[in-house]
N, C-alpha and C positions, 0 to 999 in steps of 0.2 A: 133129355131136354128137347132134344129134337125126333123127328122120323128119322134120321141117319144114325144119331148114336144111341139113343133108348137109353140113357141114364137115368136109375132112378135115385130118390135121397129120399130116406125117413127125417122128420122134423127133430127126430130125437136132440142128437150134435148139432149147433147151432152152424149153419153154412158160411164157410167164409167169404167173403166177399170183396174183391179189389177196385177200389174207384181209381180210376185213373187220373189226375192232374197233373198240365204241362203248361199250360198258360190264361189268361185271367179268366176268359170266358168260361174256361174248365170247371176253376174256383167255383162259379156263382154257381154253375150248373149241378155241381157234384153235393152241393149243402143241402140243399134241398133234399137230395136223395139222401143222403149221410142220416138225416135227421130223421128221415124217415124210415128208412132200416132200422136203425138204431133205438129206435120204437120196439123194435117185432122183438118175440124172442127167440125167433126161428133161425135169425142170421146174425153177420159179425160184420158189419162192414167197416175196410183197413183204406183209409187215405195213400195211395203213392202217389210221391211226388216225383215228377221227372227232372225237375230244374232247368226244365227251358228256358221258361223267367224268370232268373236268379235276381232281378232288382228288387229291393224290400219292399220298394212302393208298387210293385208289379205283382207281388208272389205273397209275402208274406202279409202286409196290409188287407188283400183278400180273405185269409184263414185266420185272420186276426175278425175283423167284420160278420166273416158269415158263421162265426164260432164254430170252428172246423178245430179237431185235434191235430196235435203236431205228425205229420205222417210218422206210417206205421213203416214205411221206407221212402226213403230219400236217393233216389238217380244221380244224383249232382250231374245233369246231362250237360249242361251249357248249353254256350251259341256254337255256331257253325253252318257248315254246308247242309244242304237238304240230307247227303248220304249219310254225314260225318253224323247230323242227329240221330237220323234213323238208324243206323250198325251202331251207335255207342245203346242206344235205349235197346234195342233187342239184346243185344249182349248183357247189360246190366239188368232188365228186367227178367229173362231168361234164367240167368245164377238165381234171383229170388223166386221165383215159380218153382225151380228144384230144390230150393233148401225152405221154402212155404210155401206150402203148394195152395192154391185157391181152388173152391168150389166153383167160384163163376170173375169173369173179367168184366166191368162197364166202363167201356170205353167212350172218348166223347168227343164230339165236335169233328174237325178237321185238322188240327196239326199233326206234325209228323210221329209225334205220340204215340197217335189215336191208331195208325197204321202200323205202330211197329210193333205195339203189344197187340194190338189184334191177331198181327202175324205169332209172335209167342204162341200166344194162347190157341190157338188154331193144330200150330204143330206139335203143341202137348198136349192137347187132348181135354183141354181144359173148355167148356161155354166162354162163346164172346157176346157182350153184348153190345152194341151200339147204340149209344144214346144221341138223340138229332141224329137219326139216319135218312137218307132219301132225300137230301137237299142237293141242288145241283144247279149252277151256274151253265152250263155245257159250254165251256172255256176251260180248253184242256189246260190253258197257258199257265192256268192258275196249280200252280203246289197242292192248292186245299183241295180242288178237283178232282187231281190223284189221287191224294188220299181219301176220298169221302170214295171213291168209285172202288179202289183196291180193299177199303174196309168196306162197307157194305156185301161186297163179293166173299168175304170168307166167313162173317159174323154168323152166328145160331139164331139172334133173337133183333133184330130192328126195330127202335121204338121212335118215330116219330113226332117232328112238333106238330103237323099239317095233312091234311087229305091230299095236298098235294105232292108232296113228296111218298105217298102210299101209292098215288099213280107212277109216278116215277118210277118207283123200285118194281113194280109188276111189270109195266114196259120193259126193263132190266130183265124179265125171268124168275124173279125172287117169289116162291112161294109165297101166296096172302096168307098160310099160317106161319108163317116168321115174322111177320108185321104186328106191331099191336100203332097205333096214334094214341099217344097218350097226351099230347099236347104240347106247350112251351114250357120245360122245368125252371128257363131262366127268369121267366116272371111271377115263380115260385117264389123267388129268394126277393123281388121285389117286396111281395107280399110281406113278407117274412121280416124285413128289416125296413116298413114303410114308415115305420113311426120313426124311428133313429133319422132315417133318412128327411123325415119330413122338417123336422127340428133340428136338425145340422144347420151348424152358420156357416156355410160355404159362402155365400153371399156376401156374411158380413165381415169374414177377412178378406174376399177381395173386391172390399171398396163397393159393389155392384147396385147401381141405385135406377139401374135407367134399364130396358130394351139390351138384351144381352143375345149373342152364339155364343152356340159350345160346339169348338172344333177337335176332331180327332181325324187324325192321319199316319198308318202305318207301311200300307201296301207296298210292294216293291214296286207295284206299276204306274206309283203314284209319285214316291219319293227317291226312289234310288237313278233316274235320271236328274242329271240337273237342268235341261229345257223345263220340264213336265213340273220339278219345284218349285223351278223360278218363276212357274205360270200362276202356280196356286199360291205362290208368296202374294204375289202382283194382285192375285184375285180376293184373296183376304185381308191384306190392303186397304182395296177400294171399299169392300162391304165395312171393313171398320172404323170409316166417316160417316155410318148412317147409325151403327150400335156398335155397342162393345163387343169385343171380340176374345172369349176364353177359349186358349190356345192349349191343351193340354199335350205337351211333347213328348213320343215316343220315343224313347232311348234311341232307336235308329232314327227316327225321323232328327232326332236333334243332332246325330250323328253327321247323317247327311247337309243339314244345312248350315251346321260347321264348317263342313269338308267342301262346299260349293259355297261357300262365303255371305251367306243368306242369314245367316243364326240373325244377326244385329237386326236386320231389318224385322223381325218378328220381338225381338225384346227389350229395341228402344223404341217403336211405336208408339206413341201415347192411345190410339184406340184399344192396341192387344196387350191382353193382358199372360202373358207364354208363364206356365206352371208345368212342374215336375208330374207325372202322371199319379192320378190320385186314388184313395181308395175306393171301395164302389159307394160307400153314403156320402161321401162329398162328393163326388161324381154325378151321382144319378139326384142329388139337392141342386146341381147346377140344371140337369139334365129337363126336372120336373118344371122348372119356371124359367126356361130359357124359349126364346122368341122362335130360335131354329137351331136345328142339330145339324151341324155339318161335315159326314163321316166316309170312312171309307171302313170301317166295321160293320160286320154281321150284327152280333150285340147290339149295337145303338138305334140299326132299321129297326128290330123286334121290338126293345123298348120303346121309341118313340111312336109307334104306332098303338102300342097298349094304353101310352098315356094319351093319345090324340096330339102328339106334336110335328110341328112340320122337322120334316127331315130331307136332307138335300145330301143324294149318296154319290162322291164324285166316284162312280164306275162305269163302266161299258153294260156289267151286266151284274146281277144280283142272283146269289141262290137261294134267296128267299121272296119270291116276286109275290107271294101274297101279303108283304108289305105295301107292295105296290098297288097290287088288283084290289085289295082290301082296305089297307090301310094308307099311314100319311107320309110314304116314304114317295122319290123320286130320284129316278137316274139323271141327274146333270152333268156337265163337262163346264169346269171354271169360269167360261165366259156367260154360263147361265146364275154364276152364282146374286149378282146383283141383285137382278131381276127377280131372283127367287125373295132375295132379301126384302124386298120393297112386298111381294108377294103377304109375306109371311107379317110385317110388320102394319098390311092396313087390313089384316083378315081373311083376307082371299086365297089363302092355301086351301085347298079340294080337301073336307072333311073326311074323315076316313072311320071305320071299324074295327073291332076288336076280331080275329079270325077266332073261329069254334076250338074250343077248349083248350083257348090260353085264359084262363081261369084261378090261377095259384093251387089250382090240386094236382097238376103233373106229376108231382113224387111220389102221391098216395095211387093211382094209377100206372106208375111205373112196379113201385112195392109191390101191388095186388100181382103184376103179371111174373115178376120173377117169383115170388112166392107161388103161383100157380105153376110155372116153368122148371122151377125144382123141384116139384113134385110130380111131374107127370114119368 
């Protein structure tokens, strides 16, 4: 598969194939590709599930949506420390590589997942592949950081969503034949379920008649301070005396502002409307006619920029800045949030672009190179 290890494979035996899933973004990413293996009849591709996100609205509402089979193994990893994920998922994924062994790994995104069966798969001799490889914040401080830097470092095959993360990874050292850019696969599965999506009554269960956000907030560097939540309560707040404000709450974030006595002020609000986290076609039916997206999510920069929406990413820094240079995202900090809002509600949010081959063919461009990569 590579110049290092010269593996060949005849088409004969259909190649087995591991998609890795550990959390939503994983979901949306992996169906796409699922659907399109599963096409061929040269491979076998087997759903794992890690169980990072054991909430039903988190995990399985995704594989319910994006018509994913029920994995072909299940982690049951849970929550935990950075370590406690990473040594439960090596060790449990590890046992199934020895008793089903796979042809090829595609790993994905940035959780701690994505790094631990990399590392598996790496040490048994098995192809890794990286799917969204090359994205980079350069904010070590970031969990996802490490692992986008530690998996890219041992993977065989790097498939990116952007030219620019193809700079990246050569800056890195990484052979430009271990790169293919195949594009964004997450707006594959947009593609894929526009119509469900477009015809979902999100809107009309909740009540929505006027000028609406859609907030999502998970990061640790967002919510696990309580200054820092009680900033962006305050700031959500204010923005929701000008529109409506749909709050979808991350199990930790609702954690948090439980545990920092904040929860009430987000769900006796009469502007905010705070909902359990949803699936991806209620989500992205809010998503497609909402006035602004207001996130601390990778997924929602990518999406809002495909659709043309304004989007207001409260971080310092972003690993997908061709959201930014391209598209309709921006980096704000709470006290810009208002401003952004008034922005976005008379027009004057900076029009943005779709970046080169986020197109909804990502999966069929992914397919072609692993199919070309197993056979070399």
């Amino acid at each position: 598969m590579t110049p290092v290890r010269q593996r060949k494979y005849s088409l004969v035996t259909p190649k087995k194939v591991h998609l890795i899933a550990a959390a939503r973004p994983n979901f949306m990413k992996i169906a796409p590709l699922y659907h399109a293996l599963k096409a061929q009849k040269w491979c076998r591709p087997l759903v794992v599930h890690t169980g990072q996100h054991y909430d039903a609205n988190m995990s399985d509402a995704f594989f319910r949506d994006l018509t994913l089979p029920e994995p072909a193994h299940h982690l049951e990893i849970g929550s935990g420390t950075h370590a406690e994920q990473t040594g439960r998922t090596m060790i449990a994924y590890e046992a199934v590589c020895q008793t089903d062994r796979p042809d090829a790994i595609v790993v994905v995104g940035d959780v701690n997942a994505t790094a631990a069966c990399a590392m598996v798969g790496a040490k048994l001799w098995i192809p890794v592949i990286h799917l969204e490889a090359g994205l980079r914040s350069r904010d070590r401080r970031m969990p996802e950081e490490i692992n986008r830097l530690v998996t890219d470092a041992i993977v065989d095959v790097l498939w990116t969503p952007s030219r620019d993360a193809d700079a990246n990874l050569i800056a890195e050292g990484v052979p430009p034949e271990k790169i293919d850019c195949i594009g964004n696969i997450m707006l594959d599965s947009f593609e894929m379920l526009r119509a469900k999506i477009t015809t979902a009554d999100t809107r009309a269960q909740l009540k929505l008649t006027g000028p609406f956000a859609v907030v999502t907030l998970h990061r640790p560097s967002n919510v696990d301070a309580a200054a820092k939540l009680e900033e962006l309560v305050a700031a959500i707040e204010k923005i929701s005396e000008k529109l409506t404000v749909v709050f979808t709450v991350h199990p930790r974030t609702r954690k948090r502002l439980a545990e920092y006595g904040l929860l009430e002020r987000i769900t006796e609000a009469s502007g905010i409307r705070a909902t359990e986290p949803l699936g991806y076609i209620e989500f992205m039916n809010l998503v497609m006619h909402a006035t602004i997206a207001i996130t601390d999510s990778g997924g929602v920069q990518e999406e809002t920029t495909y659709l043309g929406i304004p989007c207001a990413t409260l971080r310092e820094n972003t690993e997908r800045p061709i959201t930014v240079s391209e598209g309709t995202n921006r980096l704000l900090k709470p006290a810009q949030l208002a401003a952004a809002v008034d922005e976005a509600l008379s027009g004057r949010w900076p029009k943005g672009r779709r970046p080169e081959l986020w197109d909804g063919q990502a999966a069929m461009r992914a397919e072609r190179s692993l199919r070309t990569r197993l056979q070399a």
